[in-house]
N, C-alpha and C positions, 0 to 999 in steps of 0.2 A: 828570477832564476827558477827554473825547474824542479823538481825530485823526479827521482825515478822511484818503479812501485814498491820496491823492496822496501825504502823509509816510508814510503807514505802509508803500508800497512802497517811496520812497524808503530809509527805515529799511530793507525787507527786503533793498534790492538793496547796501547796505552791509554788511552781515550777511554776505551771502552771498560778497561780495568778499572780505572779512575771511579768510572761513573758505578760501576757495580758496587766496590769497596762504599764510595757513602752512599748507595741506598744498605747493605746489608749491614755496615759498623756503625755507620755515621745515626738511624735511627732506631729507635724502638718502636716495638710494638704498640698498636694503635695511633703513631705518628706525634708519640713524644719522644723528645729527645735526651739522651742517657745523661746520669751525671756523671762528672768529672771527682771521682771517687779520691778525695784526701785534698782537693783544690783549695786552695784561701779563699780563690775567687769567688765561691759561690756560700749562700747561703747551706750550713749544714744544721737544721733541725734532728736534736736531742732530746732525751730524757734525765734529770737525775734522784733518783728516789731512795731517801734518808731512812735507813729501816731504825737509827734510830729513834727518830720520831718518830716515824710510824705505830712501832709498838705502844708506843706511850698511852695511845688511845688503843688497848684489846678490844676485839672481837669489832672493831670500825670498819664498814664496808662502803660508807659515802663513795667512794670512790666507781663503785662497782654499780652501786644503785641509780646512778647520776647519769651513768655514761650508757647503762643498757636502755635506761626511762628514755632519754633524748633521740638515743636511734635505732628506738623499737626492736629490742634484743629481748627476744621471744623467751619465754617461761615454760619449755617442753615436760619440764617434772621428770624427765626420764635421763640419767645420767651418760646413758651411752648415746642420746641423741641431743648432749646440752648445747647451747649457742654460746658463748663466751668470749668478751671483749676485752676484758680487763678481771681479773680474779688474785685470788691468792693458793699462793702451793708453801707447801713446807720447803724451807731452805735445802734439804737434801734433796728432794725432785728437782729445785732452780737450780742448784747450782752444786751438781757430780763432779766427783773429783776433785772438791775445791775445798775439803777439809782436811786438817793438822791438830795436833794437841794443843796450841796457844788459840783458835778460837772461840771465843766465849761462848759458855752454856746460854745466856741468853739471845744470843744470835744466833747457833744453830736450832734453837728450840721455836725462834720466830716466822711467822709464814711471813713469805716476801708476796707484795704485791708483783704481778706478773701482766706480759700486755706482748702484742708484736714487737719485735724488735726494732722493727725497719731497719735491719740492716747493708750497712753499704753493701757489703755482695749478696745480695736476695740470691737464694738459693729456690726460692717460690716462681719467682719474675722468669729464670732459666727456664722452669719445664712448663712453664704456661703455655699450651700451644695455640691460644687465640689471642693472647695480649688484653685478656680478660684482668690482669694485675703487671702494673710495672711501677717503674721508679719516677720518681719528679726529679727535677733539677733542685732540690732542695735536701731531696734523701726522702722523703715520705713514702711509702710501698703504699699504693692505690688498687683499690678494686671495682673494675664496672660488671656488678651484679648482672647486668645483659650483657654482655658479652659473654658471662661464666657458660661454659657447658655441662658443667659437673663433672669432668674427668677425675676434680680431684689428686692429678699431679703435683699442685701445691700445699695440699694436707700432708704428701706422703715428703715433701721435699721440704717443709720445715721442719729444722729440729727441737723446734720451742714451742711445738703444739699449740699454737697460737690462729690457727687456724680454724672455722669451724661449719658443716654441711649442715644444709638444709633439709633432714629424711622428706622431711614433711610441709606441709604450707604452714609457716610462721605466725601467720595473721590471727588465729584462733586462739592466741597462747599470749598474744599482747593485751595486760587488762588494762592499760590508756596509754592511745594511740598517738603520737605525735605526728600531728599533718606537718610539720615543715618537715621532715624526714621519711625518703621514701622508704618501703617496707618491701623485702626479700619477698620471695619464692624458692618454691619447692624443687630444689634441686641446683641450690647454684650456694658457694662459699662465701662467707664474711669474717671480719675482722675489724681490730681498731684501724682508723685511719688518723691518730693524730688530731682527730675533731677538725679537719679538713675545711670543715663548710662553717666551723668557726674561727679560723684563720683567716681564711678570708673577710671578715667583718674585724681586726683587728683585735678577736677575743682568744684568752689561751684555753687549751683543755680544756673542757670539764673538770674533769680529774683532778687538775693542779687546781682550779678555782677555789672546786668544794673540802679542800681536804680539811680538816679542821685544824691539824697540827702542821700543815705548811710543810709536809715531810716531799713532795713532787713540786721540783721546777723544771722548768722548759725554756729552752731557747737556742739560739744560735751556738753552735760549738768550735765555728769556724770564728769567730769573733773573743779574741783575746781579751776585749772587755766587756763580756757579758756577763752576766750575775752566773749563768754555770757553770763559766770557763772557770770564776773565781772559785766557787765551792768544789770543783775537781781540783785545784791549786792546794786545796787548804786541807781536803780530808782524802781518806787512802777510799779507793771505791775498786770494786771488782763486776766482772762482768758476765752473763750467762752463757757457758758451754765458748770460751774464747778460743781454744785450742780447733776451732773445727773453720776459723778463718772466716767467718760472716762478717766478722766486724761490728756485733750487733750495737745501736745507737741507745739503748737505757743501760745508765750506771747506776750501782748498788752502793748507797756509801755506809761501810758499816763498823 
């Protein structure tokens, strides 16, 4: 049986939508592909960090020390040009807006350990215009240092400061150097990645490893029987700047 050209363009101009719609929805930048934002189906890697252990041990920064030693997170001395993976901020900077008269003095008085979110809607991943940062299928925010151009779009697009530029060459400012981990240049953005390239070898964090008081666990949040599904079940936790829609992935249990 025939068509005449009237369906058979119709047909092609469908075709061709088709094919546009997943190259422009169906991938992400640099040729991975998005997550499925609230799926069961997929793994969703989380944070959950106990500030009240945490406090337990003052002025403990294992955490910070651990994770900047392993991937070569430079020592600038200069505050306006720090590098920063994992720190702590005082509970009023983490978390505006988020106090009331029943919150305890010693919780507002505690600095929260602070790190990227990886939040499900990256608001970073949007204004990258090289796909120098996107999402895995797991939720993890990635960054390919060569690909960065320095625009800096994603400094100014996280609201968690979590982000940080390179003024200068990094390499003079690391006093021991870890060759399994490559080392930045001068002009391009980094961040935690979740210790990415220790996940892959079946190891968690850093962070959660070394803490002393076991105040950070990690895992699957999509999995109802995970050890942080259980401790979000058991204890009340809140989350940083939630009102702004990112969905960010580290819970505060406090």
């Amino acid at each position: 049986m025939g068509i005449d050209r009237r369906k058979f363009l119709t047909i092609a101009g469908l075709t061709t939508l088709t094919t546009l719609g997943k190259t422009v929805l169906g991938s992400s930048p640099a040729g991975h592909d998005p997550i499925e934002t609230g799926s069961q189906a997929v793994k969703r890697l989380a944070m959950v960090i106990d500030m009240v252990k945490c406090r337990q041990n003052e002025g403990c920064t294992e955490c910070t020390k651990i994770c900047h030693k392993i991937h070569n997170v430079p020592d600038i001395g200069n505050a306006k040009e720090e590098i920063k993976w994992i720190w702590k901020e005082n509970f009023e900077a983490a978390f505006p807006n988020q106090h009331h008269d029943l919150l305890e003095d010693n919780i507002k008085n505690s600095p929260a350990v602070v790190l990227c979110n990886h939040c499900d809607v990256p608001p970073c991943v949007k204004v990258c215009p090289t796909g120098s940062t996107w999402q895995r299928e797991d939720g993890i925010i990635m960054m390919d240092m060569h690909r960065c151009i320095g625009c800096r779009y994603c400094v100014a697009g996280c609201p968690y400061g979590s982000r940080s530029f390179n003024f200068r060459d990094p390499r003079p400012h690391i006093d021991e150097m870890n060759p399994e981990y490559p080392t930045r240049s001068k002009g391009v953005v980094e961040k935690c990645n979740f210790c990415a390239e220790r996940l892959v070898d079946g190891l968690l964090p850093a962070c959660v490893d070394i803490c002393p008081e076991k105040a950070l666990t990690f895992g699957n949040i999509n999995d109802p029987e995970s050890e942080i599904r259980q401790i979000l079940k058991s204890r009340h936790s809140i989350r940083r700047k939630p009102i702004l829609g990112t969905n960010p992935q580290i819970y505060y249990l406090v």
